[in-house]
N, C-alpha and C positions, 0 to 999 in steps of 0.2 A: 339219705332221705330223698325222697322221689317230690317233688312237685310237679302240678297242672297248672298251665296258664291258661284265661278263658277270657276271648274274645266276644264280641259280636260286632254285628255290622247292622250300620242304621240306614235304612233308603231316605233321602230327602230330595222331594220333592221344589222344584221351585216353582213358585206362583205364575202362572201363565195369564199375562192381559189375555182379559175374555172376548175383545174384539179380533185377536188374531183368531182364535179354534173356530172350528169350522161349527157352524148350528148341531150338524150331528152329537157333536162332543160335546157340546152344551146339555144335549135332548142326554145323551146319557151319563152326564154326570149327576143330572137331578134323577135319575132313574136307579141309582144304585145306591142314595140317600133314602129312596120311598119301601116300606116295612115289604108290603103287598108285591110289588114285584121284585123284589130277593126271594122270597118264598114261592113266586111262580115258575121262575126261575129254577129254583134247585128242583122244586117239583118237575119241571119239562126236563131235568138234566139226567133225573132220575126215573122218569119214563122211557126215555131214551135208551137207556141203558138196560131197562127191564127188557123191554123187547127185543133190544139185542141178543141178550143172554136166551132169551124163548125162542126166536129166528136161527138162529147162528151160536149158540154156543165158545166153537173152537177160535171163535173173531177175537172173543175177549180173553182169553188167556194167556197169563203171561209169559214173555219169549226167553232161554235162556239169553244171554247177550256173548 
């Protein structure tokens, strides 16, 4: 009889006093909470990449290793 054992692994974070992060990490921790810019976001991730593919084609494909 063959069995599988199944792992996972959990990232945990620990709480960082908000006085030590620097303003910037402050500016984007509330900015990845807000609906509107996640979705600007993937939108510019994916223009980005539109024109690449129209520019450059051979930029984005993938390499054997």
């Amino acid at each position: 009889m063959v069995s599988s054992v199944s792992s996972s692994t959990t990232l945990v974070l620990e709480k960082t006093e908000e006085q030590q992060l620097s303003p910037r990490i402050l500016e984007l921790r509330k900015k990845i909470y807000n609906e509107d810019y996640i979705n600007n976001a993937i939108q510019r991730i994916a223009q980005v990449i539109s024109n690449k593919l129209v520019e450059n084609p051979e930029e984005l494909k993938l390499r054997d290793v």
